[in-house]
Backbone as a ProteinNet text record, in pm:
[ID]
protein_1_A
[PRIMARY]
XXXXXXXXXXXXXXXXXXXXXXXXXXXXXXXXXXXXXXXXXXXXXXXXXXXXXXXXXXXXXXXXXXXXXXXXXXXXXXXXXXXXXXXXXXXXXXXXXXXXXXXXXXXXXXXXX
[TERTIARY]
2815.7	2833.1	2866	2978.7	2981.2	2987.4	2883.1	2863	2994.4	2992.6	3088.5	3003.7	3094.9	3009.8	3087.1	3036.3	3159.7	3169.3	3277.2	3311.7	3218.2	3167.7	3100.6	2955.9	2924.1	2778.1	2705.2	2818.3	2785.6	2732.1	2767.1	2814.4	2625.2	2606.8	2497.8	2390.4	2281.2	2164.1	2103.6	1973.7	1850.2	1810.2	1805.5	1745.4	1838.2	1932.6	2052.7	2005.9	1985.8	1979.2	1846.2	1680.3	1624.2	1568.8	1698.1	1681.6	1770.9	1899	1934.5	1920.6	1868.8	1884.5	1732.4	1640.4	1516.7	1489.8	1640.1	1539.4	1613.1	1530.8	1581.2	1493.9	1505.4	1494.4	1521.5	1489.6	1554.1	1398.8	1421.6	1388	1259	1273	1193.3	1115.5	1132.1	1064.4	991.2	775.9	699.6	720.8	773.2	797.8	901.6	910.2	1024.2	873.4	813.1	693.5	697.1	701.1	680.9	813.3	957.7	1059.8	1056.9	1106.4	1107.1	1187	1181.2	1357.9	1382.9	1296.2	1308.4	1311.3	1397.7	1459.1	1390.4	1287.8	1181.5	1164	1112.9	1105.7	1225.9	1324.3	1509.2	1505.1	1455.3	1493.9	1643.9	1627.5	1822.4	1825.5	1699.3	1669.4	1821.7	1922.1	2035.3	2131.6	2101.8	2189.5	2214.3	2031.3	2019	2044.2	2057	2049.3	2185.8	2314.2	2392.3	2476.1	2444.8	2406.6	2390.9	2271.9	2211	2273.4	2331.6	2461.2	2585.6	2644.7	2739.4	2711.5	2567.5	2574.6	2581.9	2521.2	2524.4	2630.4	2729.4	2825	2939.9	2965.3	3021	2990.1	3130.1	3124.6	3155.1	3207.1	3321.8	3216.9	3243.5	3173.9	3275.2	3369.1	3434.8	3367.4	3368.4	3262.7	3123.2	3065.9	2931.2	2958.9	3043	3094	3121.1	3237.5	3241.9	3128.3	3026.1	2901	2814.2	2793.2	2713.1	2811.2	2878.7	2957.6	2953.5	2936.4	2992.7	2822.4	2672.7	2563.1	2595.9	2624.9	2584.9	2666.4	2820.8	2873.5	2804.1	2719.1	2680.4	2575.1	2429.4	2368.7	2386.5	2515.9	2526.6	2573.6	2651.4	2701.9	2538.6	2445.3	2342.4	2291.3	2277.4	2271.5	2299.6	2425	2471.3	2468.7	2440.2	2432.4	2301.5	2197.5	2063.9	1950.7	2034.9	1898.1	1868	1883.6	1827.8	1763.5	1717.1	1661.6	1608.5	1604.4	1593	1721.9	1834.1	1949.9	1969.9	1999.9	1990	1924.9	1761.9	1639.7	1728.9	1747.6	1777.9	1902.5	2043.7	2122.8	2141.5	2003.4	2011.6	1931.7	1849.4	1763.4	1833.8	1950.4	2049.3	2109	2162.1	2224.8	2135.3	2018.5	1882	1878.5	1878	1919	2055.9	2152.7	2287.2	2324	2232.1	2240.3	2142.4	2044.6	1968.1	2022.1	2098.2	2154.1	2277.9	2355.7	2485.2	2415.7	2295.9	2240.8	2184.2	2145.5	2009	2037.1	2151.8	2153.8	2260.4	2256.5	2346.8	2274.4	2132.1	2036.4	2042.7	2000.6	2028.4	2140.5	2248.8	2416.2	2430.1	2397.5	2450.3	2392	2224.3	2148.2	2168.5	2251.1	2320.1	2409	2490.9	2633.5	2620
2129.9	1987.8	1922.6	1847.9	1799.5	1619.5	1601.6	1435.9	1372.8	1267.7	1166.7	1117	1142.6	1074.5	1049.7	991.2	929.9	1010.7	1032.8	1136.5	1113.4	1224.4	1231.4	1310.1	1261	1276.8	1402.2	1473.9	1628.2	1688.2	1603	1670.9	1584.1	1548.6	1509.4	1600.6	1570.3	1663	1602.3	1727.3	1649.8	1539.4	1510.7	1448.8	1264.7	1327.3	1183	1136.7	1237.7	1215.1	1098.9	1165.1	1121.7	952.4	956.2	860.5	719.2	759.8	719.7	678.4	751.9	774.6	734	698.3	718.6	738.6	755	778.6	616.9	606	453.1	359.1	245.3	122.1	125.1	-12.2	-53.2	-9.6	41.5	58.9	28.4	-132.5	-195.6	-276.8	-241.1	-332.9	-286	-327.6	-245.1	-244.7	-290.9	-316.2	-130.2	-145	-16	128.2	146.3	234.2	218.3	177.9	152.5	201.7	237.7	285.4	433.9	491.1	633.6	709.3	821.6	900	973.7	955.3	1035.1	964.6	968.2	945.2	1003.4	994.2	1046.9	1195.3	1217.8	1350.1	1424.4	1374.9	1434.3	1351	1456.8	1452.3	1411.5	1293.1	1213.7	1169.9	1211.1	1182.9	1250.1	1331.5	1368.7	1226.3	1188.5	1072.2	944.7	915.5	817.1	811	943.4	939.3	937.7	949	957.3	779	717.6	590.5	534.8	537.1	544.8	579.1	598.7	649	609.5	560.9	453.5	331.2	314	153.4	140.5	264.9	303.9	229.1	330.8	338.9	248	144.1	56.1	-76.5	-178.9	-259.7	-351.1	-372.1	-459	-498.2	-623.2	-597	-486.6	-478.9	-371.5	-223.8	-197.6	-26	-64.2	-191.3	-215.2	-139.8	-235.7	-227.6	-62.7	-78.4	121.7	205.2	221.6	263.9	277.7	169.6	125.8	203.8	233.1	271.6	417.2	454.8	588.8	649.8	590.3	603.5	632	509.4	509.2	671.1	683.5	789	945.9	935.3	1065.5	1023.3	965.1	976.6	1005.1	972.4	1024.8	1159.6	1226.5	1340.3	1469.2	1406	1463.7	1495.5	1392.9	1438.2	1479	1441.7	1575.9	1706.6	1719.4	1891.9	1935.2	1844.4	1874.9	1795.6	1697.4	1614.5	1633.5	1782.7	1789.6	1681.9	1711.6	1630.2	1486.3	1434.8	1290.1	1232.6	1297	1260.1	1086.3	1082	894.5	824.5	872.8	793.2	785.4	899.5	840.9	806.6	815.7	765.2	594.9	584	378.2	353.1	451.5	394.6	396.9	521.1	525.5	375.4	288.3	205.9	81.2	59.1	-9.2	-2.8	132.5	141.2	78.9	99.1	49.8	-99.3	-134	-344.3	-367.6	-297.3	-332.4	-347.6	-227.2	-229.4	-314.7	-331.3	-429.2	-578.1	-604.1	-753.2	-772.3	-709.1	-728.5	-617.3	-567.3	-482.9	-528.5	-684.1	-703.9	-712.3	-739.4	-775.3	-604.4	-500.8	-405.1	-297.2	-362.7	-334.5	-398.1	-528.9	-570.5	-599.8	-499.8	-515	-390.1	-271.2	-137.8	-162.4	-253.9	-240.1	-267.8
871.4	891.9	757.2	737.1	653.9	626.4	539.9	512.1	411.9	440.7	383.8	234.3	96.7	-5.7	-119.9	-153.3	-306.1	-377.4	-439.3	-573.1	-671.4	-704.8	-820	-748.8	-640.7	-627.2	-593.5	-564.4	-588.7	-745.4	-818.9	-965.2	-1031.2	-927.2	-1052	-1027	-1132.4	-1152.2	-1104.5	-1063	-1012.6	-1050.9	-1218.3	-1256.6	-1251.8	-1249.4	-1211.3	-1041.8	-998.4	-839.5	-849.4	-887.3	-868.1	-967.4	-1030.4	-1098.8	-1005.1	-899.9	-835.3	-714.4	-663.2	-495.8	-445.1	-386.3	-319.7	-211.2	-126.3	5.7	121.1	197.8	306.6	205.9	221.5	146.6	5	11.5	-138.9	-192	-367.8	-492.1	-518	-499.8	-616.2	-492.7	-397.2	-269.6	-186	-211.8	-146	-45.4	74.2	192.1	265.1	133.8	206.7	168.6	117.5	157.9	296.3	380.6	499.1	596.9	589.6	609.8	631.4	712.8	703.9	641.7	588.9	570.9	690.3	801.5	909.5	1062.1	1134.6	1236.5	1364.1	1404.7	1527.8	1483.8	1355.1	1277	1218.1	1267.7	1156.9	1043.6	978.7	782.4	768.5	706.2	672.2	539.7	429.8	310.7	271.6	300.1	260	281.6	344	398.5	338.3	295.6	273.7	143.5	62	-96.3	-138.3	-50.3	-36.9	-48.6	52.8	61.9	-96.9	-152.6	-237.5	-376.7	-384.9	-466.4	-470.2	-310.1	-330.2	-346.9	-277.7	-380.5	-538.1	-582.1	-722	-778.8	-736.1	-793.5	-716.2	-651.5	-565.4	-621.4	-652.8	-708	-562.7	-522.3	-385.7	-263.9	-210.2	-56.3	-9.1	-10.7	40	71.1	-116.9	-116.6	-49.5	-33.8	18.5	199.1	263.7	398.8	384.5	317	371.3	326.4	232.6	248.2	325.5	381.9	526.2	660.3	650.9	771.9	735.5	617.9	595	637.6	595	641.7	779.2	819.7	1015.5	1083.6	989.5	1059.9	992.8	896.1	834.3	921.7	994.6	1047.9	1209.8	1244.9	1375.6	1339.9	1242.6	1233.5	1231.6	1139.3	1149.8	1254.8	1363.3	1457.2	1582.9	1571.7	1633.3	1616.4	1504.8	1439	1512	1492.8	1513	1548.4	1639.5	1694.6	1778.3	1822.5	2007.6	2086.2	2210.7	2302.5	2272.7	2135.1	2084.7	2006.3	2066.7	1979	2045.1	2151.9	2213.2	2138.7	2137.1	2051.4	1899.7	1843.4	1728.4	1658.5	1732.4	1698.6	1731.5	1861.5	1886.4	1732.1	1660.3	1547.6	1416.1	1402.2	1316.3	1334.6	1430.1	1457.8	1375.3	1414.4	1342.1	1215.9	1167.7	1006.1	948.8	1005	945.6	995.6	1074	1077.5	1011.8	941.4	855.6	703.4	641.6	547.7	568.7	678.1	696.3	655.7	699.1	721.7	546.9	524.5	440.8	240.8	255.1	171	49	61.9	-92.5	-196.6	-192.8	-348.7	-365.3	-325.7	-330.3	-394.3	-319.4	-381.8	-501.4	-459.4	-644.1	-745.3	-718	-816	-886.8	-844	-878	-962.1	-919.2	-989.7	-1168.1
[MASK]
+++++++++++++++++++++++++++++++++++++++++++++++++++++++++++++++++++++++++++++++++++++++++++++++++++++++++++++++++

C-alpha cells in the first residue's frame, strides 16, 4: 500500500521525524492528549506523521487543502488495506478527522511554516 507524502519525508531521520511529526493533533495543545492515532484500534500514526510534515513543510492554503485531502485519502487507503470488519466505522471517523483538520487546522499550519 502506498501513502501519499511530500518530498523529502522519506529522507528524514528519526530524530527529524520526532522532532516533527506527533501523531493526530496539534503540538502544543493539551486537548489533543485526548485524540487518538488510532481509528477503532487501526494504528494511522503513519498517516498522521505524514500529515504532520506537510504542514511542516507547506507554506499556501493551497499545500494546507491538499494536505488535508492527501490525510483523508491515505486514511481511507489504510483502510482498505486493513480495516476489516470496522472499515465503515472507521473510514465515517477518518472523515471526522479530516473536517477536523479542514475546520480547525490553520494555527497549526501556520504556526509550522
Amino acid at each position: 500500500m502506498d501513502l501519499i507524502e511530500e518530498p523529502g519525508f522519506s529522507s528524514l531521520t528519526a530524530e527529524e521525524k520526532a522532532s516533527i511529526c506527533n501523531g493526530a493533533g496539534a503540538a502544543d495543545d493539551w486537548k489533543s492528549a485526548f485524540i487518538p492515532n488510532t481509528l477503532y484500534g487501526l494504528d494511522c500514526t503513519a498517516v498522521f506523521n505524514r500529515h504532520d510534515y506537510a504542514y511542516y513543510v507547506g507554506k499556501t492554503e493551497e499545500d494546507k487543502a491538499r494536505a488535508d485531502v492527501s490525510m483523508l485519502i491515505n486514511l481511507v487507503r489504510l483502510i482498505n488495506d486493513k480495516g476489516g470488519f470496522l472499515s465503515l466505522a472507521r473510514k465515517y471517523r477518518a472523515v471526522t478527522y479530516y473536517e477536523a483538520v479542514h475546520a480547525f487546522g490553520e494555527d497549526a499550519f501556520f504556526s509550522e511554516s
